[in-house]
Every structure is written in C-alpha cells, then in structure tokens.
C-alpha positions as CSV (number, residue, x, y, z in Angstrom):
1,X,119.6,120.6,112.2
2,X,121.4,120.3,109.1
3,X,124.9,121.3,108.1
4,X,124.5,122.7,105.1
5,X,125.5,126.0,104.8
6,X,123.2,128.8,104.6
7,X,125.2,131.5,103.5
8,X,128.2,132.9,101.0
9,X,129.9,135.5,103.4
10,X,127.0,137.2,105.1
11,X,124.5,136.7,102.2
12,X,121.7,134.1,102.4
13,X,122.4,131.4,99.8
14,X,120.4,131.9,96.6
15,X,118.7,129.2,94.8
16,X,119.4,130.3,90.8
17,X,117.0,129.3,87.5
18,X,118.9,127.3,85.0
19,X,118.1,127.8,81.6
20,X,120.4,126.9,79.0
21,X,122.7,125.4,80.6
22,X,123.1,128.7,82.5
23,X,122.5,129.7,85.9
24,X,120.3,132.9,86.5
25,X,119.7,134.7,89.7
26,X,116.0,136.0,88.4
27,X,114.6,139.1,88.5
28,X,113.1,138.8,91.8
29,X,113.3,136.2,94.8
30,X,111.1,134.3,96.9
31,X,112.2,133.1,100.2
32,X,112.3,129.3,101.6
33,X,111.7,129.0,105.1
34,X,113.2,125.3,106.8
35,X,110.4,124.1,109.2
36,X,113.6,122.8,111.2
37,X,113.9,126.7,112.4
38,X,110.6,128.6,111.1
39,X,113.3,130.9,109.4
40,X,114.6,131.5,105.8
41,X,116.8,129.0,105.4
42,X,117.8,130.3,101.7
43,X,116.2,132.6,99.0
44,X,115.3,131.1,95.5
45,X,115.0,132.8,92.4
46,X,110.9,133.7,91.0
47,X,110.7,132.7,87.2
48,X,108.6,135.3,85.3
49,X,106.0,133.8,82.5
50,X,109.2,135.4,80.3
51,X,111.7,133.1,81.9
52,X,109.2,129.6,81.8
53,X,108.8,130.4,77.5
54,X,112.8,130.7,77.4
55,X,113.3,127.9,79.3
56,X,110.7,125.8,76.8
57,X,112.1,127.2,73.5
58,X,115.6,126.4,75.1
59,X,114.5,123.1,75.1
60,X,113.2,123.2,72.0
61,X,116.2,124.5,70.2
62,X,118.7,121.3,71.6
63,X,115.5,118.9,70.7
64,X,116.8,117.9,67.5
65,X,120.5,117.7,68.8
66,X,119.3,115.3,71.7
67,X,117.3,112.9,69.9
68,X,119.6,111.8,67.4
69,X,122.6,111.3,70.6
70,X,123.1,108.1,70.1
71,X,121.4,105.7,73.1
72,X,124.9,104.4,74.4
73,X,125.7,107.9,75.2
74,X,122.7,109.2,76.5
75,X,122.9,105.9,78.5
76,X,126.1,107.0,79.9
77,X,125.9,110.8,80.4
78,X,123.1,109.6,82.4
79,X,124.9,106.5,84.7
80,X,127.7,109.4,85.3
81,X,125.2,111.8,86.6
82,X,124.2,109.1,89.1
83,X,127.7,108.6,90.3
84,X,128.3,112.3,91.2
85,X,124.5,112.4,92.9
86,X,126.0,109.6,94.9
87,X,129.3,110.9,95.6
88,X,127.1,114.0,97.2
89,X,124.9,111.8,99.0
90,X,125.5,113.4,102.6
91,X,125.2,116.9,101.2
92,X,122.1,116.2,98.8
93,X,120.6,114.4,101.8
94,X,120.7,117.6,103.6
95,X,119.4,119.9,101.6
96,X,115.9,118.1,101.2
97,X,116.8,117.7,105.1
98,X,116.9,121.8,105.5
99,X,114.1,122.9,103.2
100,X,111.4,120.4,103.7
101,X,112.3,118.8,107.6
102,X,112.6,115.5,106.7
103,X,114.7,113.2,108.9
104,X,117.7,111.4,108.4
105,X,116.6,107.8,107.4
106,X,114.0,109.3,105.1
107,X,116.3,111.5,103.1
108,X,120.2,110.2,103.2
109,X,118.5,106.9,103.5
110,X,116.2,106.4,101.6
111,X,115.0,109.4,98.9
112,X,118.3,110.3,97.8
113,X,119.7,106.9,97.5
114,X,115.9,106.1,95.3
115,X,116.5,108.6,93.1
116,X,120.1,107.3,92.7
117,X,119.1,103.6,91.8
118,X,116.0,105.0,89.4
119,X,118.0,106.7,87.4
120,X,120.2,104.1,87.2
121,X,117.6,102.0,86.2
122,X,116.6,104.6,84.1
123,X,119.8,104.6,81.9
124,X,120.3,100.9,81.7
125,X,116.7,100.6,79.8
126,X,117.8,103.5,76.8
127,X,119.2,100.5,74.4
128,X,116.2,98.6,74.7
129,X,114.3,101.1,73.3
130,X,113.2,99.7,70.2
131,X,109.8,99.0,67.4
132,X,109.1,96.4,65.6
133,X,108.2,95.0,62.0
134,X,105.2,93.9,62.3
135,X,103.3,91.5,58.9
136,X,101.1,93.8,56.9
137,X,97.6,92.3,55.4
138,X,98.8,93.8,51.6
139,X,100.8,91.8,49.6
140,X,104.1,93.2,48.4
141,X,104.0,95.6,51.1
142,X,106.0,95.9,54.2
143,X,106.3,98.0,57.5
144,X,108.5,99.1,60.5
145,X,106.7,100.6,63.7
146,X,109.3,103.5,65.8
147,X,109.3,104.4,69.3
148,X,110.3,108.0,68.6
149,X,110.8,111.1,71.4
150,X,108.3,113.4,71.6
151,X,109.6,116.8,71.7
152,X,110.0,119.3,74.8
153,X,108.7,117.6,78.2
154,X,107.1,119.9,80.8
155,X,107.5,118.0,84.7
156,X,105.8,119.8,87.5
157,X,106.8,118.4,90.5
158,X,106.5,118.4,94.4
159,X,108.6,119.0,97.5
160,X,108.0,115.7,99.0
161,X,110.8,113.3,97.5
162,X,112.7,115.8,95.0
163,X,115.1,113.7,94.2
164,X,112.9,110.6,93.5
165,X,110.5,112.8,91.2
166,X,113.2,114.9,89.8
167,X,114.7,112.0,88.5
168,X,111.2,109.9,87.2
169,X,110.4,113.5,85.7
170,X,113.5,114.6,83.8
171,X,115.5,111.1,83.4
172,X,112.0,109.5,81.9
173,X,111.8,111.8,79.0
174,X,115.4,112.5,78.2
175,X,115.7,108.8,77.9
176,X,113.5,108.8,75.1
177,X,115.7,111.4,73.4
178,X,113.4,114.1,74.8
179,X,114.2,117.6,75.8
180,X,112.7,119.2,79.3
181,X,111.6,122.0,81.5
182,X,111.0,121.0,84.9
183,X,109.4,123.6,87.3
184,X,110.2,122.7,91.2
185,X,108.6,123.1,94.0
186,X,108.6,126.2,95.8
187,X,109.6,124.1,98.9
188,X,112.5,122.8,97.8
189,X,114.5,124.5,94.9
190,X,117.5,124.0,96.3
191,X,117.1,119.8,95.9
192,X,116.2,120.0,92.5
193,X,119.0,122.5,91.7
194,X,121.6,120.3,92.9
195,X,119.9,117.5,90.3
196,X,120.3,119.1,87.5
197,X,124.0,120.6,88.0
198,X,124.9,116.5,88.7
199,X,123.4,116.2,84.9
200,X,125.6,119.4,83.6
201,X,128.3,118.1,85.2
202,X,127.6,115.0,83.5
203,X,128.2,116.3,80.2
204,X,124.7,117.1,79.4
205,X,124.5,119.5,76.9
206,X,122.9,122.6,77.4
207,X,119.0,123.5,76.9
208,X,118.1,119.7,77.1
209,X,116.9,119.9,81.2
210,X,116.4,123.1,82.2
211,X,115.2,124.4,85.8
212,X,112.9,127.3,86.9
213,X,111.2,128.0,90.4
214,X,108.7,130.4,91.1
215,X,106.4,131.5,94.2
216,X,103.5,129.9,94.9
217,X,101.2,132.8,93.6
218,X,102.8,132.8,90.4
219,X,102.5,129.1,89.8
220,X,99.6,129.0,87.6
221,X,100.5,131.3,85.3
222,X,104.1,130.2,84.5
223,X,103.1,126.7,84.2
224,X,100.2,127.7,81.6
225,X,102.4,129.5,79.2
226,X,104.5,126.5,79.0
227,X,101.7,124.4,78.6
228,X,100.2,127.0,75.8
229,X,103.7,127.0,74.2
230,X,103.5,124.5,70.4
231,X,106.6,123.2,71.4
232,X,105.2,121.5,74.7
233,X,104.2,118.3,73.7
234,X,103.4,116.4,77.1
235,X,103.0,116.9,80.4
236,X,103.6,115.5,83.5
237,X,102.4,115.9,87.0
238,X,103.2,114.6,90.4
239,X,101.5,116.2,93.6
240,X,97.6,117.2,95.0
241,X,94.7,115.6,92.8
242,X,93.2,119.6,93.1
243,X,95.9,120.8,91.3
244,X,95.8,117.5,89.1
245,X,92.6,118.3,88.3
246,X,93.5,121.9,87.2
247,X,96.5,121.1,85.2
248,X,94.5,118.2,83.4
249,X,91.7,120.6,82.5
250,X,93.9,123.2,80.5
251,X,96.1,120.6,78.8
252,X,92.6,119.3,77.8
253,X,92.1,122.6,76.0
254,X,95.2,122.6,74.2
255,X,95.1,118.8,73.2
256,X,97.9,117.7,75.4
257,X,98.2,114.8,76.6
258,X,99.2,114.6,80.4
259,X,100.8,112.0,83.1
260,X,99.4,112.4,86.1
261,X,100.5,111.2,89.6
262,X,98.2,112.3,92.0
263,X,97.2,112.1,95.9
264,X,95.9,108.7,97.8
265,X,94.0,107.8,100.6
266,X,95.7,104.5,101.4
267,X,94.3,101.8,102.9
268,X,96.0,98.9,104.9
269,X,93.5,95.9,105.3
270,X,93.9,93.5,108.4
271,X,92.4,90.3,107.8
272,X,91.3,88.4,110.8
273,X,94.5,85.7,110.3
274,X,97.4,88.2,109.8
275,X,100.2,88.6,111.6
276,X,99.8,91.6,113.7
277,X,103.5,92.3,114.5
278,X,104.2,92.4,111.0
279,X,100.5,94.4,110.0
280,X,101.7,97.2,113.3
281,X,105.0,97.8,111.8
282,X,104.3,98.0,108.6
283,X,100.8,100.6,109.0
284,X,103.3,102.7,111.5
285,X,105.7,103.0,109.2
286,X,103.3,103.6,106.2
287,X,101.7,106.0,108.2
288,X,104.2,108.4,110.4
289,X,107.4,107.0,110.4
290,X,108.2,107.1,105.8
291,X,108.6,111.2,105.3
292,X,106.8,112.2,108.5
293,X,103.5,110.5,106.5
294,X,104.0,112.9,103.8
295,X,103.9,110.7,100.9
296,X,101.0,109.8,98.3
297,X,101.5,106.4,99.1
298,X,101.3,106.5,103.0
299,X,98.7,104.8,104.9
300,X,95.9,107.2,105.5
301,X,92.9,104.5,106.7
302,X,93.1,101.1,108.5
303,X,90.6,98.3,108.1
304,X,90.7,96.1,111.0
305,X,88.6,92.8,110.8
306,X,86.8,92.9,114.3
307,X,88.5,89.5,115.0
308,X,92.2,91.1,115.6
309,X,90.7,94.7,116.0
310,X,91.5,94.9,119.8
311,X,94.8,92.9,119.5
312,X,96.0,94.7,116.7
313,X,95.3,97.6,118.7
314,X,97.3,97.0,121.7
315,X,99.9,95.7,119.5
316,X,100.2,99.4,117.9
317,X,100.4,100.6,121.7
318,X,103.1,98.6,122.7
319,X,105.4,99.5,119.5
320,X,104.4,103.2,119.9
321,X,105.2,103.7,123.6
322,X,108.4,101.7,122.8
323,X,109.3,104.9,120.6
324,X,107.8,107.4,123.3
325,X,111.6,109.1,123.4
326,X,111.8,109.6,119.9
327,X,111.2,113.4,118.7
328,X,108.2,114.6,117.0
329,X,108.2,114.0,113.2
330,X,108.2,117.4,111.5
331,X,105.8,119.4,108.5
332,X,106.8,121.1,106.0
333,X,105.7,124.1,107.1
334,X,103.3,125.6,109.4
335,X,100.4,126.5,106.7
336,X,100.8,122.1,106.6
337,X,100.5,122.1,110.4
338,X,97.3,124.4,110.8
339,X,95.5,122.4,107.6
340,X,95.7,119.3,108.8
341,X,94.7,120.2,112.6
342,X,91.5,121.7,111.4
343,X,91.4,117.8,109.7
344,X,91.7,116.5,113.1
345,X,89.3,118.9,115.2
346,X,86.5,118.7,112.9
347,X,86.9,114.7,113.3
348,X,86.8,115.0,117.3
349,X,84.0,117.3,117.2
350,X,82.1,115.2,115.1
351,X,82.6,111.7,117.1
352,X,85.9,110.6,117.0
353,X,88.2,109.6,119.2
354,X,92.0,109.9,120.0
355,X,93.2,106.6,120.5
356,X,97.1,107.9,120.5
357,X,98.3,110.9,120.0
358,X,98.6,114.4,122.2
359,X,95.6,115.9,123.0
360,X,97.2,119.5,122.5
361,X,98.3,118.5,119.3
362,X,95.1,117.3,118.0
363,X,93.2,120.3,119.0
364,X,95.0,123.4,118.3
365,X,93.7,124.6,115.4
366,X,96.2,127.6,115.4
367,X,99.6,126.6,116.1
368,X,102.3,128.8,117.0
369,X,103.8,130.1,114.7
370,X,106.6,131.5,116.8
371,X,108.0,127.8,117.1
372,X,111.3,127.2,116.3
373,X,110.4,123.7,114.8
374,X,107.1,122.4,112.7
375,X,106.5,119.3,114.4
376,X,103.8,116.6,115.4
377,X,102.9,113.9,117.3
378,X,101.4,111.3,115.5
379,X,97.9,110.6,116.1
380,X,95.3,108.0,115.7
381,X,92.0,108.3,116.0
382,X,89.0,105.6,116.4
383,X,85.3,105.6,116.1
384,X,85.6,107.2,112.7
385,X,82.7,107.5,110.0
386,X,82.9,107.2,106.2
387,X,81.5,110.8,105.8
388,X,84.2,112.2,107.8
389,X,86.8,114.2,106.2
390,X,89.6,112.3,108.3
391,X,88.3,109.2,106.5
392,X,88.1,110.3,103.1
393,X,90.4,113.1,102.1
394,X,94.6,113.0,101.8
395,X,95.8,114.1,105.5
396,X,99.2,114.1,103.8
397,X,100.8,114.2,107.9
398,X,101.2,112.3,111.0
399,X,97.5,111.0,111.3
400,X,96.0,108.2,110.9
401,X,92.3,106.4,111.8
402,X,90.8,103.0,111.8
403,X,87.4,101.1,110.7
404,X,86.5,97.8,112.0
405,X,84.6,95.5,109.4
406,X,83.2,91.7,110.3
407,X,84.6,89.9,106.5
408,X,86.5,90.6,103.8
409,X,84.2,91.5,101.6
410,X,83.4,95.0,103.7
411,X,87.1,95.4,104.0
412,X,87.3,96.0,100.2
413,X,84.3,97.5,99.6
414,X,85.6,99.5,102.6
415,X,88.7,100.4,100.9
416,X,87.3,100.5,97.3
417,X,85.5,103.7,99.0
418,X,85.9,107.0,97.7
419,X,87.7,108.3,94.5
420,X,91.1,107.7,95.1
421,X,93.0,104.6,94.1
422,X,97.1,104.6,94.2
423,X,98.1,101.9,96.7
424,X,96.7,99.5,99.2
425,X,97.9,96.7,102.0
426,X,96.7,93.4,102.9
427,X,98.1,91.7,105.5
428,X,97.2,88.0,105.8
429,X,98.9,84.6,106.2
430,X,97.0,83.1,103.2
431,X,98.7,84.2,100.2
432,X,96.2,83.1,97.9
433,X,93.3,84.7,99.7
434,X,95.6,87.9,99.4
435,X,96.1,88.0,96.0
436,X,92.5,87.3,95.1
437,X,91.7,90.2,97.4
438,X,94.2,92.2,95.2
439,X,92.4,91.3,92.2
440,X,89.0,93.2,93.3
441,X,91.0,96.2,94.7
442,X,90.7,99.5,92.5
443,X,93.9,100.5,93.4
444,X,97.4,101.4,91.4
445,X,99.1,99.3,93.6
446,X,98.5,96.3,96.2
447,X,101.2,95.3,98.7
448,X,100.5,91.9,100.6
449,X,102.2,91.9,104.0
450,X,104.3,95.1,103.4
451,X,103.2,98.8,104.1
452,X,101.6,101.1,101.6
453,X,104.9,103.4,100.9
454,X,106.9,101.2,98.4
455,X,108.2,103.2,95.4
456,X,111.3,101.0,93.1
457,X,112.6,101.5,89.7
458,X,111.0,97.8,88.4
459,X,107.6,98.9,89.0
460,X,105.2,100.6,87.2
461,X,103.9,103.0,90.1
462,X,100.5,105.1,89.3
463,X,97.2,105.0,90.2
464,X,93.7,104.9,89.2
465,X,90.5,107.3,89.9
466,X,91.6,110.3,91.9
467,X,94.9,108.9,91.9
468,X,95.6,110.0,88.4
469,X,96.9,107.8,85.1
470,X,99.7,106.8,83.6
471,X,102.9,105.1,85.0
472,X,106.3,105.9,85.6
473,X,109.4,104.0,86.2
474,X,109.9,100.8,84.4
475,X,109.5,100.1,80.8
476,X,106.2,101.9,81.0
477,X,107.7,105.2,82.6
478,X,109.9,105.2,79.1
479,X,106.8,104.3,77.0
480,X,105.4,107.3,78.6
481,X,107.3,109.7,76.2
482,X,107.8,107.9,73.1
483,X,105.1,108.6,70.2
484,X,104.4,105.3,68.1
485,X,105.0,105.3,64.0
486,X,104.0,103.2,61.6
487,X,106.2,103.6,58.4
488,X,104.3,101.1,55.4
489,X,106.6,101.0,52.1
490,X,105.7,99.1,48.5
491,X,108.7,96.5,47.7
C-alpha cells in the first residue's frame, strides 16, 4: 500500500486543472478510486468544454513567446525539470503506485525512471534541430528549408505509464518550440499533475503545457472542442485502437493531422532452436510480470514451433511455480477485471484450456466488487483458435495463450494475423535467421531474444495497422511536430 498521503487535514486530496500556469480546483469533481483498496484514494477536478478551450487559447496566446525561446534554454528548462522529477522519484513512484495498482519494480523502477531518461533524451536533441539548403534546378536562385513548430499540440493520454507518455506527449512538442494541452487520464490525474508542476517549477513559463482532467463521460466532448478549436494544429494519441479509431475520424473532418499510438496483440515467436530459459523469461515477463500485462507492448499470443512446444512448456511451469508465493498482480480497476474475465470464459466455453492459472479466477465473470484489492492470477490458456477473441483482441491483463505451428513460415503468417501490428519477439539462436524473420513481420517493432515490452528514448516506437502511425521518441518523435518550409529567393 502506498505512502502517499491521502488527505490535507480530514479532506480527501484534490487533484487541480492547470491552466495558465495556474492551478484550478474546477467546477465539479470526479473521484479516483486505487484498485489497491477499492476506495477513493483522491478526488480530481472535471474540466468543462469551457475549461479544455481556455486551456487551448492559453496555449495559444504563449505560442509565439515559446517558439522564439532560444533552443539552449528550452534545452535546459527542460534537463532541470528532469532533475526535480528525479529528486521525487519515491513519491512520483507512488502516486502511479496509488491510483493505477502498479507494483514497485514497475513504477519506481522502471516508469518513472523512463520518463526521466526520455525527457532527458528529449532535451539533449533541441540543438540539433535544424534544415537545410538544399541546390535549386533555377539558376540564380537559391533556397533554405526550416523545421519550424507547429502551433498548440493537443496529447491525450492513458493511465498505463503516465510518466512515460506524459513526457513523449508534452516534452515532444515543446521541443519543437510548440505550445500544449494535455488531457490525462481519468485514472491517474494525480501522475500527470505532479509532471507538469516539475516543468513550472522548472521555469516554464506559463500557458505553454497546460493540464485538464475530466470524467470518463465527459471525455468526448472536451477533447472535441479542442480538436475543433483553429488553434489546434496536431494531435496526438496514445491508448485503445477504438478510441484511436474515433479520435482519427474527427480530426479527419477538421484536416488535422494526428499521431497515433494505439493497442497490440503481441506476439512472441519460439523457433524450434531457441533457448527456452531465455524465450520463458522473457514471454513471462512480457506478459504478467511489466505493469501487471497492462502495456500495448506486452505479449498477448505465443507461437511455439511444435519442436520445443512441450519443453517450452514445462519450462514456463517450473519458473511459474518458482514464483507461486508472490502476490497477485493487480487491475486497474474492477470494470478491467470483469472485461477481461468475460475474455477468458468465452475462450473456456468455446475449447480452451487452462494450462496455468486459477480456475476461480478464470471463471468468475462477476467479481466482487466488495474486495479490498483488484487483483489476478495470471493465466495461460492452450488449445486456442484463431477466431477466438482471447487470440485476436488486446486482453490488456494477466492472460496469455499459445499456438503451436510446424515451421517458420506459419509462425509469421501466424503472427502477421489480424490488424494489429506494434511489437513482436523471436527467439532463436541463429541471428541471421532472426533478422530475416524480422524483415517479413508487419510489426512496429521486432525484438530478437528479448520480450515484447521494450520502450527507450533511441527508438522510434509506433506501430503499423491497428497499431496506429507515426513515431515517438528519437529524432522522429521531434520530427513529429515540426512543419517543413521551403523559403526560394532570386540573388
């Protein structure tokens, strides 16, 4: 249970908007319940359509102010705002650790301290940022190409790594010299709250990031009025390809252009000479042990070549039951819990089997919701079909289910299934077999011999398909929010 305090006196704590540089407690509240207790943990303040068009034209008014900062000290404003997120590492780490459940090693260890280095990385690219002069067919005629910022950046983002998107979303654009809103998770406003004040405290000036929160029910209308507004010039989007799909529709009617970073059904391929203590760990980690397999990136499917398939499998036994002690990895919320049950039951009733995993947990379909903790045992099941929902939608929890294929060939085909397409793993001693196994993958990302979840500031992480377009991090994530212009002059 985290230490993070809960109240001021004998008042819940309450999550504020910040909008020009200004904290507001909001007209009304929404509460935020920690799945660690299945009680409000804090209340957050509910942006009103009103609040989301301040925020944007509070944006828009320190645009001009922002873009001509020189890089060195946008560069530094923002390598200062890492060093007081990293001075708060405990406390930051507990926050994501009270709203959203996650354990130690995956927040203090390893989401906080991403976000840290990214926007590091982040701030060390801003001088680089440069055009060119290119040679022009005309003669007596010369030009310059700019990387120039955009305007006013809208990020929508999730609740499952704040910090890491929080950062990707705001730090990307202001880079550039761009202004943003970001609108955070109703799951965890209290992470992304404590980003921002690192910037303020930074010296950022006012109006250029700017924070608002809302309920769920009000989502879709306070993000479309910021999308509607002329000031808005891109979006981007990191969570559920249905929502993805949504979003990308209505910036399609207003001629936006959007980033989106969408769901995966990961697959981790086996070949029949891998090394299966290194293919175990790394497909139980991918799959319940990163975020409580709450990640786009964690491994949903595994493809087992029928040569290792019953090796591999004990294998996965023996590490498992050498963890039998540890406790339950827990949801972020009970709503999570009861969806992705319903995944599970469906799956048993038509044909598959539990090859690990409680039985009680794999067939409630209505948990309590009395429980003082959203939690579950992780759960594998076998004897699986491709029509199955298991098998081809995001479980986004602790579940994952196997294949077995005779060849490579159906392991790709196997895995090039379906519409997603954000990362894959292939484990196999032969490192030139794996990489020209990457090169027919339709996937974002390919990891030989390491799991699924891998997320760093050097590269370019997106996907294709369902998975979304676009990239972040890296000198593409910059790219992202620069416009391109030519300048041609007569000498």
């Amino acid at each position: 249970m985290s230490r993070v305090p809960q109240r001021t006196g004998t008042t819940l704590y309450h999550v504020p908007l910040i909008i020009d540089g200004r904290e507001e407690t909001g007209e009304t509240t929404f509460e935020v319940i920690s799945p660690y207790t299945n009680q409000v943990c804090w209340t957050a303040a509910c942006a009103t359509p009103a609040d989301a068009v301040r925020a944007v034209e509070s944006a828009q008014k320190a645009f001009p102010a922002w873009a001509n900062t020189k890089p060195t000290l946008r560069r530094d404003i923002l390598l200062k705002a890492a060093d007081i997120l990293e001075s708060r590492l405990e406390e930051n780490g507990e926050f994501m650790q009270t709203e959203m459940g996650a354990d130690v090693p995956s927040s203090t260890g390893f989401v906080v301290p991403k976000g840290i280095s990214m926007l590091r990385d982040i701030a060390s690219r801003i001088t680089a940022i440069c055009g060119s002069v290119p040679v022009v067919e005309t003669e007596g005629q010369s030009a310059i190409v700019y990387q120039e910022p955009m305007g006013v950046i809208l990020g929508i983002v999730p609740w499952n790594a704040p910090y890491v998107f929080g950062v990707r979303a705001a730090a990307s654009a202001l880079a550039g010299g761009n202004t943003t809103v970001i609108k955070s998770s109703e799951y965890t406003p209290r992470c992304y709250h404590a980003l921002l004040s690192a910037f303020l405290e930074a010296g950022l000036p006012a109006g250029c990031f700017n924070l608002i929160s809302t309920r769920a029910e009000d989502a879709a209308a306070v993000v479309n009025i910021m999308i509607e507004h002329p000031a808005v010039r891109k979006v981007n989007f990191t969570g559920s390809t249905a929502v993805g799909r949504k979003i990308a529709a209505f910036c399609g009617q207003h001629l936006k252009p959007c980033l989106m970073e969408l769901g995966g059904k990961n697959s981790a391929i086996v070949c029949g000479d891998a090394n299966l203590e290194t293919a175990a760990l790394a497909v139980l980690m991918g799959a319940f042990l990163v975020n409580s397999g709450q990640t786009c990136m964690s491994t949903d499917r595994i493809i087992l070549h029928s040569a290792i398939a019953e090796k591999f499998k004990s294998t996965v036994e023996r590490l498992l039951d050498d963890n039998t002690s540890a406790a339950p990895p827990t949801l972020v919320s009970m709503s999570s819990k009861a969806r992705v049950t319903g995944i599970i039951t469906s799956a048993l009733a038509a044909g598959a089997e539990v090859v690990h995993g409680a039985f009680s947990d794999a067939t409630t379909s209505q948990p309590d919701s009395s429980a003082p903790r959203v939690s579950m045992t992780p759960v594998v099941l076998g004897n699986v079909s491709r029509d199955m929902h298991i098998w081809k939608e995001e479980s986004f929890a602790t579940v994952a289910a196997y294949m077995i294929v005779t060849s490579d060939d159906e392991a790709i085909e196997l895995a090039n299934e379906g519409g997603y397409g954000l990362s894959v793993s292939v484990f196999t001693e032969d490192l030139r077999k794996g990489l020209a196994m990457a090169k027919k993958i339709q996937s974002g990302a390919v990891h030989i011999n390491s799991m699924t979840v891998q997320d760093e500031a050097a590269l370019p992480h997106g996907g294709v398909k369902n998975s979304g377009w676009g990239r972040f991090n890296s000198e593409e994530g910059i790219k992202e929010f620069l416009v391109t212009k030519s300048v041609t002059w007569m000498d």
